[in-house]
N, C-alpha and C positions, 0 to 999 in steps of 0.2 A: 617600326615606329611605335613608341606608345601613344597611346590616347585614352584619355579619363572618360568614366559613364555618363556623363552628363552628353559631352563633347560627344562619346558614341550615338546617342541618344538623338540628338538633335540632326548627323550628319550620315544615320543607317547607309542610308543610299549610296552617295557617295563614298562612304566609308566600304561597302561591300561590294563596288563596282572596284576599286582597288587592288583587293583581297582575292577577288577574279583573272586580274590581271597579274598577278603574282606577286604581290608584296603581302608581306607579316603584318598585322597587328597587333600588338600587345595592348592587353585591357587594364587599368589601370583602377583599381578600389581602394579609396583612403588610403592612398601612398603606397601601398603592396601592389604587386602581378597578380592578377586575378586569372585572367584567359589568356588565350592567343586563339587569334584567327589567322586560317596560315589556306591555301587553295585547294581546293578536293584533285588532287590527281586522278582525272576519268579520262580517258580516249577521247579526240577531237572527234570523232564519229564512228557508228558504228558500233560492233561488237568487238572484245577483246582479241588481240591478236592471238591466236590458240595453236602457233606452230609448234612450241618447246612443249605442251602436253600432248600435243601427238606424237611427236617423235620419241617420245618417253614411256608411248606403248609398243608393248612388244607380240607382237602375233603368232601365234602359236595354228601348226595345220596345215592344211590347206586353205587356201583364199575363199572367201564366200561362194564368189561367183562360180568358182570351179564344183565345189560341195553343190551349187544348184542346178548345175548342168547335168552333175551324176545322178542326182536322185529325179529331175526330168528322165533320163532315160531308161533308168530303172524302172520308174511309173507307164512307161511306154511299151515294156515286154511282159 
């Protein structure tokens, strides 16, 4: 949808409660496209889904826990 500065001016609110919901605006200045206001793509909650970065490490060795088990025993004789 475009909308003129004035028009944006007068109607912020409304006009950004829109723009939440998912619709485009286009800003409109002395007959040119000035802006667009288009929705921030964030997560409905919470923190980013982080499965395709983990699975995209690759572990090298032995497992932590096992490394910690050995050097407990070590320390022990």
């Amino acid at each position: 949808m475009d909308i003129g500065t004035r028009e944006l001016r007068n109607r912020l609110s409304e006009i950004l409660d829109r723009v939440a919901r998912g619709e485009r605006m286009r800003i409109i200045r002395r007959g040119n496209p000035a802006a667009e206001l288009c929705p921030v793509n964030t997560p409905a909650r919470g923190l980013p889904d982080l499965a395709d970065f983990r699975a995209s490490i690759k572990v090298r060795g032995k497992p932590t826990s096992q490394l910690v088990i050995e050097e407990r025993r070590k320390s022990r004789y």
